[in-house]
C-alpha positions as CSV (number, residue, x, y, z in Angstrom):
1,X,80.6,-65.5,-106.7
2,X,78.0,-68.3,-107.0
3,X,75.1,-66.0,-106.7
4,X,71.6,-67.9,-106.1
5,X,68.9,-66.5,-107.7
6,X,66.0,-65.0,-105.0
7,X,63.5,-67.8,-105.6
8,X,66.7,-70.2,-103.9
9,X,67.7,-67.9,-101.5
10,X,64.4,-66.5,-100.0
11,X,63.4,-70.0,-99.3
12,X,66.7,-70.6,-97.9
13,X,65.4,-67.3,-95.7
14,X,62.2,-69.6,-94.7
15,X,64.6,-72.4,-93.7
16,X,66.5,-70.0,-91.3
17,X,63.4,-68.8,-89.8
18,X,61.8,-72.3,-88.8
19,X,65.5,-72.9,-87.7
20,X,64.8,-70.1,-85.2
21,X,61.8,-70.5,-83.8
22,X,62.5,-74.2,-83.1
23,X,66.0,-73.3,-81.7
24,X,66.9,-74.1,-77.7
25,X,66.7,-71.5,-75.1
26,X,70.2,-72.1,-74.6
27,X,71.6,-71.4,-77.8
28,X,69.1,-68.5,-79.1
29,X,70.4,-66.4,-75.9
30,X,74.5,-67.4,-76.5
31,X,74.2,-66.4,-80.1
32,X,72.3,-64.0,-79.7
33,X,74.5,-62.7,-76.8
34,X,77.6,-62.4,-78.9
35,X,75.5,-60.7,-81.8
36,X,75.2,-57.9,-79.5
37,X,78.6,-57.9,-78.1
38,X,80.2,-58.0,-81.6
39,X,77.8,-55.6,-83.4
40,X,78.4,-52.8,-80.2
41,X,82.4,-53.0,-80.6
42,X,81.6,-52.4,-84.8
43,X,80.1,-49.3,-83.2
44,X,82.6,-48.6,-81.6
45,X,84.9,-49.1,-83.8
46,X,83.1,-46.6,-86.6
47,X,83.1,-43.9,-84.0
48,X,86.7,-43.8,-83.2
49,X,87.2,-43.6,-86.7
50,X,85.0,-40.9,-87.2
51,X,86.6,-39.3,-84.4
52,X,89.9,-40.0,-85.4
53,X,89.5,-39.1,-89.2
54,X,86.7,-36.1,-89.0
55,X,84.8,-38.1,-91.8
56,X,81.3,-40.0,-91.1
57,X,81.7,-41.4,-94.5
58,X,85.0,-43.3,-93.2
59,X,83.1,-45.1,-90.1
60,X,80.3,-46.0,-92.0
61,X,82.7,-48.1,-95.2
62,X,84.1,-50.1,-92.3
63,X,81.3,-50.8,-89.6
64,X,79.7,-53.5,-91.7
65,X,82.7,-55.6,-90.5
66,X,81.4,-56.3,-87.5
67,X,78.0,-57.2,-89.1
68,X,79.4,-59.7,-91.4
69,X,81.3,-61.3,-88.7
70,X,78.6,-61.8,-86.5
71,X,76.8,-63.5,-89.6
72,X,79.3,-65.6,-90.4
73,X,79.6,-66.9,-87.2
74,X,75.8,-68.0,-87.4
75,X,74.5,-65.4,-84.3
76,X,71.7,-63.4,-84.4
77,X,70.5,-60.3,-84.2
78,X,66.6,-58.8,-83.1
79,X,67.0,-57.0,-86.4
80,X,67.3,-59.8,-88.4
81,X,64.8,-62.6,-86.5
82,X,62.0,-59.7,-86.9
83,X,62.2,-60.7,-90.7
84,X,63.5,-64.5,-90.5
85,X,61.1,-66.0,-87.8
86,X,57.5,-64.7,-89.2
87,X,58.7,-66.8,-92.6
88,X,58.2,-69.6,-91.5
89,X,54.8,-68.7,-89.9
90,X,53.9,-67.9,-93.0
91,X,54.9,-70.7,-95.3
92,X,53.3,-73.1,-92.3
93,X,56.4,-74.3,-91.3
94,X,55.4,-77.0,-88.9
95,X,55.5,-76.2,-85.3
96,X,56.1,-72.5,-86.2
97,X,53.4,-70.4,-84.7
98,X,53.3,-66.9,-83.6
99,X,53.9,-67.6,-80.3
100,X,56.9,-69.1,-81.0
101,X,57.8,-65.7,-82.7
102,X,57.3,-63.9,-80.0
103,X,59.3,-66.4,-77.6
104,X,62.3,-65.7,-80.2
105,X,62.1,-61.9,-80.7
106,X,62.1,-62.1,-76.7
107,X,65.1,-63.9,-76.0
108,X,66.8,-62.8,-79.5
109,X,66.3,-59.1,-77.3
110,X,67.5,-60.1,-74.4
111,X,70.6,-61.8,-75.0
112,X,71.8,-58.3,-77.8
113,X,70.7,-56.4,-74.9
114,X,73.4,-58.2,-72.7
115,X,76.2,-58.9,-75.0
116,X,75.7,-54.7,-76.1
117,X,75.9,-53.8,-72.4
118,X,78.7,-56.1,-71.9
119,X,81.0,-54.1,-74.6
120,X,79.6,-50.8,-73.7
121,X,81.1,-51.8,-69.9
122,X,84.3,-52.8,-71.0
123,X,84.6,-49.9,-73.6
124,X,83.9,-47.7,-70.9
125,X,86.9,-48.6,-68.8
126,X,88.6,-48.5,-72.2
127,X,87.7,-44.8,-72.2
128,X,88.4,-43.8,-68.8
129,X,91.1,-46.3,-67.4
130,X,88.9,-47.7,-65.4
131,X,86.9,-44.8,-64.5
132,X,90.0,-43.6,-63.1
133,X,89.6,-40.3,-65.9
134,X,87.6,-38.0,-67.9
135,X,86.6,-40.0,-71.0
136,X,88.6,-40.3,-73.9
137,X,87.7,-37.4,-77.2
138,X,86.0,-40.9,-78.1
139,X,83.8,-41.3,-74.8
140,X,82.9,-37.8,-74.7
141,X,81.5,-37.5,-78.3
142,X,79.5,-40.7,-76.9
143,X,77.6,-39.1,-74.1
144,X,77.2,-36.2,-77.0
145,X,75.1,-38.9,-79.3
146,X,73.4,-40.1,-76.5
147,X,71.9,-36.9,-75.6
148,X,71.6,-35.7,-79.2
149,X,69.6,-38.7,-80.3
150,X,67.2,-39.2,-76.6
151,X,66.8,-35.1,-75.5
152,X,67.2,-34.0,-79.2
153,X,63.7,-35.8,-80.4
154,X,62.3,-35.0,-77.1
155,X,62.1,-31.6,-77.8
156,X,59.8,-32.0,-81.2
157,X,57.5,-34.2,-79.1
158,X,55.3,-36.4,-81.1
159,X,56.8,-35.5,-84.0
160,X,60.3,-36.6,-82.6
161,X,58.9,-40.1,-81.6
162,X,57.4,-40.5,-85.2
163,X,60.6,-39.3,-86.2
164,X,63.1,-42.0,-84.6
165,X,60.3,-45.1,-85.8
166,X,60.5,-44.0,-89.2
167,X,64.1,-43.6,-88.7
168,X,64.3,-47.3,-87.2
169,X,61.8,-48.3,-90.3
170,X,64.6,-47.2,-92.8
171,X,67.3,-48.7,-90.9
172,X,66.3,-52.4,-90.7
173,X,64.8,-52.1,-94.5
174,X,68.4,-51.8,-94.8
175,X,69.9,-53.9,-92.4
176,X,67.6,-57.1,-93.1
177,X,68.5,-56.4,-96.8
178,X,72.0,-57.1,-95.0
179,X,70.8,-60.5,-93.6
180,X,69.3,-61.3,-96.8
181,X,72.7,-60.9,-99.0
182,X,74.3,-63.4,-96.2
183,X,72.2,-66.0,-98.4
184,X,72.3,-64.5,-101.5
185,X,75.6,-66.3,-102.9
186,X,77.6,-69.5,-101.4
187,X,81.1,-67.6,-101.3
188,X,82.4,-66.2,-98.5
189,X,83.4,-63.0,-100.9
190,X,79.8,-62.6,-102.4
191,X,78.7,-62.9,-98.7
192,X,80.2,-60.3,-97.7
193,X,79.9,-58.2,-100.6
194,X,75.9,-58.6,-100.4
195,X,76.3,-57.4,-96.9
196,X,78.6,-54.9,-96.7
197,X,76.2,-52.7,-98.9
198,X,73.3,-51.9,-97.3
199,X,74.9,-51.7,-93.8
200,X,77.1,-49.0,-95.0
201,X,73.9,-47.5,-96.1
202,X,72.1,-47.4,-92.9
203,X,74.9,-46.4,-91.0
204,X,76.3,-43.5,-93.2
205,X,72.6,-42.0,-92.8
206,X,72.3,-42.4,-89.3
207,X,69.0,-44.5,-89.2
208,X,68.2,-46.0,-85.9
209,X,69.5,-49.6,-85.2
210,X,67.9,-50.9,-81.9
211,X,71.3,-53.1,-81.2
212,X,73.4,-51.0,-81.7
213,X,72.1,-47.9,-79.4
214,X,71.9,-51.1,-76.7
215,X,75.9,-49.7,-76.7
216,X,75.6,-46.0,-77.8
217,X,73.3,-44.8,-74.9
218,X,74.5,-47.2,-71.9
219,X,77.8,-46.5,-72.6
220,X,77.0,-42.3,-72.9
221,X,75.6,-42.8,-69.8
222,X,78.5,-43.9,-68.5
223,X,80.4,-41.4,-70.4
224,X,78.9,-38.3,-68.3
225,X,76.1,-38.0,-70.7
226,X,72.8,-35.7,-69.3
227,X,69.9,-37.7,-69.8
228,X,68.3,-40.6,-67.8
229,X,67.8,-44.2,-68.2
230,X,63.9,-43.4,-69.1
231,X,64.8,-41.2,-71.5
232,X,66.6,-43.5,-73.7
233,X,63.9,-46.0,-73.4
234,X,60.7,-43.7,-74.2
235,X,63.0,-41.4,-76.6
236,X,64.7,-43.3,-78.7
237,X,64.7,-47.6,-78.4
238,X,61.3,-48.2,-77.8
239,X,60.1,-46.4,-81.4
240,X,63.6,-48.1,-82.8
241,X,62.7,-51.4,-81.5
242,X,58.9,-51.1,-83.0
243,X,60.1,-49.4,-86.5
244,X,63.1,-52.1,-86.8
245,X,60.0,-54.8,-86.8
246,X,57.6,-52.7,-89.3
247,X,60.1,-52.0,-91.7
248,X,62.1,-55.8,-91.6
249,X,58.5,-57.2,-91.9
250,X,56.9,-55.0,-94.9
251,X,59.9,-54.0,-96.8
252,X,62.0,-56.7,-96.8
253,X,60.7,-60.2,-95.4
254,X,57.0,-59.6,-96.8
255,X,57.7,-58.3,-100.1
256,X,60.5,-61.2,-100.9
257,X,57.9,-63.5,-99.7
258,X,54.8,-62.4,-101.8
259,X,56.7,-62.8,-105.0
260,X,59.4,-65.1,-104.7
261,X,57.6,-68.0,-102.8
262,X,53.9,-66.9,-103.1
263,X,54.4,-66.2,-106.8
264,X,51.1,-65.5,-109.1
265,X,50.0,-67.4,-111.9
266,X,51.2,-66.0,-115.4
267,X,49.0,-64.0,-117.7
268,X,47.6,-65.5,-120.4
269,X,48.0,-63.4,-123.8
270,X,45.8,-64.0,-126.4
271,X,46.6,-66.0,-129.6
């Protein structure tokens, strides 16, 4: 499946992240728009199904399809930008700065935020005909997640909050793995292959995924659900958001970088 080997494909990760930073206004926001969009009706998708079937382990094998279509489609995620851009900071990329990190994670953010609100409107109609009816088995166990996974940490306080950003820590160690395998081999197949593993993985062990809960809690909101808009903010995508960028950076970005670009001299053994 034409696999590259990491010292070819993690500077092919640099590449991506001076491509990035140096990218228009115009085109971070539309990509990163549709990332959301696509990535929310995944999520949507894998909850039916869990719905439908009774069996988590059934939603999670078929969410990473919406993941590898949104990378194959070139858009971008926050999730994957928190490991990308600082790359090319790193390796001095020229015209790569942090500030220019920051103007990326920013836009990258807003544009998922709106695509993911955009499906979570539409599914919601979807749910209730137009708010015309109760919401659908599917809708209701919705507003159940979003009160589960905002109210549910509340109650453990500090410990809750530590809870979700280690949560969000483990998912995007996952999930960036995810981005990583999109450059791992020059197939189509072995793309998707190197993706669809760790994004089942993150999924099946319901770690927190900033982009995704951009749909879950708007849309349990909408779905009846009993908790408020500062809720899901302070309770759950705030520590997401900030564990999704600690564990992207240090487990995956950092790490491939130290050793695969950065690489140390040899030892020298004695004659």
């Amino acid at each position: 499946m034409s696999y590259l080997a990491p010292s070819e494909f993690v500077t092919k990760l640099v590449d991506a992240g001076e491509s990035k930073i140096l990218m228009s206004t115009k085109d971070t926001l539309i990509r990163a728009y549709m990332a959301g969009a696509t990535l929310a009706l995944a999520a949507a998708f894998a909850v039916t199904i869990n719905v439908q079937t009774g069996e988590p382990l059934a939603g999670a094998v078929l969410f990473p399809v919406g993941f590898c279509l949104l990378y194959l489609l070139g858009y971008d995620l926050l999730t994957g930008v928190f490991v990308l851009a600082p790359l090319a900071v790193w390796d001095k990329r020229p015209g790569c700065t942090w500030a220019g990190v920051g103007r990326n994670w920013g836009l990258v953010f807003i544009g998922n935020f709106a695509g993911a609100l955009t499906t979570a409107v539409m599914m919601a109609i979807y749910f209730t005909y137009g708010f015309s009816t109760e919401p659908s088995e599917v809708g209701a166990k919705l507003a159940g997640v979003g009160v589960a996974r905002t109210l549910g940490y509340e109650q453990y306080g500090a410990a809750g909050w530590l809870t979700i950003f280690v949560r969000g820590m483990l998912c995007n160690w996952m999930v960036s793995t995810g981005v990583v395998g999109a450059q791992v081999s020059t197939s189509v197949t072995g793309k998707v292959v190197a993706m669809w593993m760790p994004i089942m993985l993150f999924f099946y062990m319901v770690f927190e995924h900033s982009i995704v809960n951009m749909f879950l809690f708007p849309t349990a909101l909408m779905m009846g659900g009993e908790f408020t808009i500062g809720d899901y903010f302070w309770w759950n995508e705030i520590p997401t958001v900030l564990g999704n960028m600690v564990g992207g950076i240090t487990f995956t970005g950092l790490m491939l970088y130290s050793t695969h670009v950065r690489t140390s001299a040899k030892r020298k053994v004695a004659a």
